[in-house]
C-alpha positions in Angstrom: 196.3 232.6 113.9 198.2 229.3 113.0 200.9 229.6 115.7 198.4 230.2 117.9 196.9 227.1 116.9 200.3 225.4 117.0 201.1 227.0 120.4 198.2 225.5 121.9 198.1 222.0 120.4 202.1 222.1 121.5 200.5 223.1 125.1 197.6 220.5 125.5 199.8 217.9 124.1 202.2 218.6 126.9 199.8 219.0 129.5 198.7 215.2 128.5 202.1 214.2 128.7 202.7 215.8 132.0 199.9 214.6 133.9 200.3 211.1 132.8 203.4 210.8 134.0 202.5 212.0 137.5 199.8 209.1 137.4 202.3 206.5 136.3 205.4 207.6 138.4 204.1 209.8 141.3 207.4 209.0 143.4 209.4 209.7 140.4 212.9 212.0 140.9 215.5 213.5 138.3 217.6 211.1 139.8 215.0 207.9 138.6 215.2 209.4 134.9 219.4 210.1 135.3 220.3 206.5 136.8 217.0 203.4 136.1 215.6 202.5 139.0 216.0 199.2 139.8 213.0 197.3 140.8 212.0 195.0 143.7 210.4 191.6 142.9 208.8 188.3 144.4 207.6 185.6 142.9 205.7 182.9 144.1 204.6 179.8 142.8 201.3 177.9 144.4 200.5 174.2 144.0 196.8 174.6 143.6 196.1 171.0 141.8 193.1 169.5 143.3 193.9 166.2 143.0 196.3 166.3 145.5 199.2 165.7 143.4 202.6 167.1 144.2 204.1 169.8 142.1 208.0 169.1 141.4 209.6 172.4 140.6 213.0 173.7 139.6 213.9 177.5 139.2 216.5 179.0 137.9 218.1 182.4 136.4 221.2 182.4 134.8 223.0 183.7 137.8 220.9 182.0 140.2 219.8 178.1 140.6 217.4 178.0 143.4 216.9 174.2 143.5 214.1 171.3 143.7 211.3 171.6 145.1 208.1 169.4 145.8 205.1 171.4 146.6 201.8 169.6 148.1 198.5 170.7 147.4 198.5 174.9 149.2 202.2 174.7 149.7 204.2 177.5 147.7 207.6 178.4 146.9 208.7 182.4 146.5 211.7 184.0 146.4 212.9 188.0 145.9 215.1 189.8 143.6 216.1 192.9 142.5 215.8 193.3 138.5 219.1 194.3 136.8 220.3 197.9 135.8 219.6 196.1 131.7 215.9 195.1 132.7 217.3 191.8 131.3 216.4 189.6 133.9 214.9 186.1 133.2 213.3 183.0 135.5 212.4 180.2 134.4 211.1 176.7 136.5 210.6 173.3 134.8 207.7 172.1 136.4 206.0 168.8 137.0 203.2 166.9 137.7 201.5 163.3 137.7 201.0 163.2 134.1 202.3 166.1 132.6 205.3 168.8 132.5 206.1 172.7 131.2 209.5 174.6 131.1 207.8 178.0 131.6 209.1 181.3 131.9 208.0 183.3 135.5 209.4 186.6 134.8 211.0 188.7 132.0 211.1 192.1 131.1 207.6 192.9 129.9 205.3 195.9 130.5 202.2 193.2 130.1 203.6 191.5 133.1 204.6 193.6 135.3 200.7 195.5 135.2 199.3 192.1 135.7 201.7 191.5 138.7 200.8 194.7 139.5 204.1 196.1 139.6 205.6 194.4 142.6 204.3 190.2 143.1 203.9 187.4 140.6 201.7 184.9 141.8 201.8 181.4 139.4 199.5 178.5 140.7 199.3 175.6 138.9 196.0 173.6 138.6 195.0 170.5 137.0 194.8 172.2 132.9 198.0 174.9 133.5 199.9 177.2 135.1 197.9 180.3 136.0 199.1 184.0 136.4 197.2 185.6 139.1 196.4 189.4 136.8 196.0 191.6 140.2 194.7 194.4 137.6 191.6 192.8 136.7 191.5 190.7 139.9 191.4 187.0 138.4 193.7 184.2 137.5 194.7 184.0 133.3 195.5 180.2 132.1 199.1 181.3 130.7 200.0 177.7 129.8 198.7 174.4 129.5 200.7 171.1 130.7 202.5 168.8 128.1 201.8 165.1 128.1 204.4 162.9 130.1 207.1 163.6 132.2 
């Protein structure tokens, strides 16, 4: 009676397993699991400060320095990229306003991130108290960080 028990605890836990997966990866090969797929990305960054100021920005990996921008109120900057085969891939933008600044990351490797950019697009708008992630799960923008004093 106790490996039957075990048997079937071993078999529902499996089952679990099994059918999350397919929910999570429905696309998913032997050849994903063998070799990590490597992962398609754009992000964008809005200027949605209502007082009309311009947002100065400056993005950057470490391989890749994708210069100055100034964004007017609506305007927006994106750019694509493939993450790396390490899932190691960083961008960060110093940004700037009238009367503040942030150096702020935009994307790293982090399973929290990627669900609230919905796998696929990071949208960042910044507004008169922060920089906002757009969270496409729950369908609303999250205040990630507030602006520091001065230039």
């Amino acid at each position: 009676m106790n490996n039957l028990k075990t048997f079937l605890l071993a078999f529902y836990i499996s089952l679990l397993l099994t059918s999350r997966d397919r929910v999570l990866a429905s696309s998913t090969t032997t050849r994903d699991i063998i070799v990590p797929k490597i992962s398609d990305w754009q992000i964008t960054v809005v200027n949605g400060i209502v007082t009309s100021e311009n947002l100065f920005i400056h993005c950057k990996s470490k391989d890749d320095d994708l210069g100055e921008h100034n964004l007017r109120l609506g305007d927006r900057f994106s750019w694509n990229f493939r993450e790396n085969m390490l899932h190691s891939t960083l961008f960060w933008c110093y940004m700037s306003k009238d009367d503040g600044h942030m150096n702020v990351k935009v994307f790293w490797d982090d399973v929290i991130l990627f669900h609230r950019c919905g796998w696929e697009k990071c949208v960042w708008t910044a507004k008169t108290d922060g920089l906002y992630l757009w969270n496409s799960a729950i369908g609303e923008d999250l205040l990630l960080e507030k602006w520091e004093a001065g230039w």
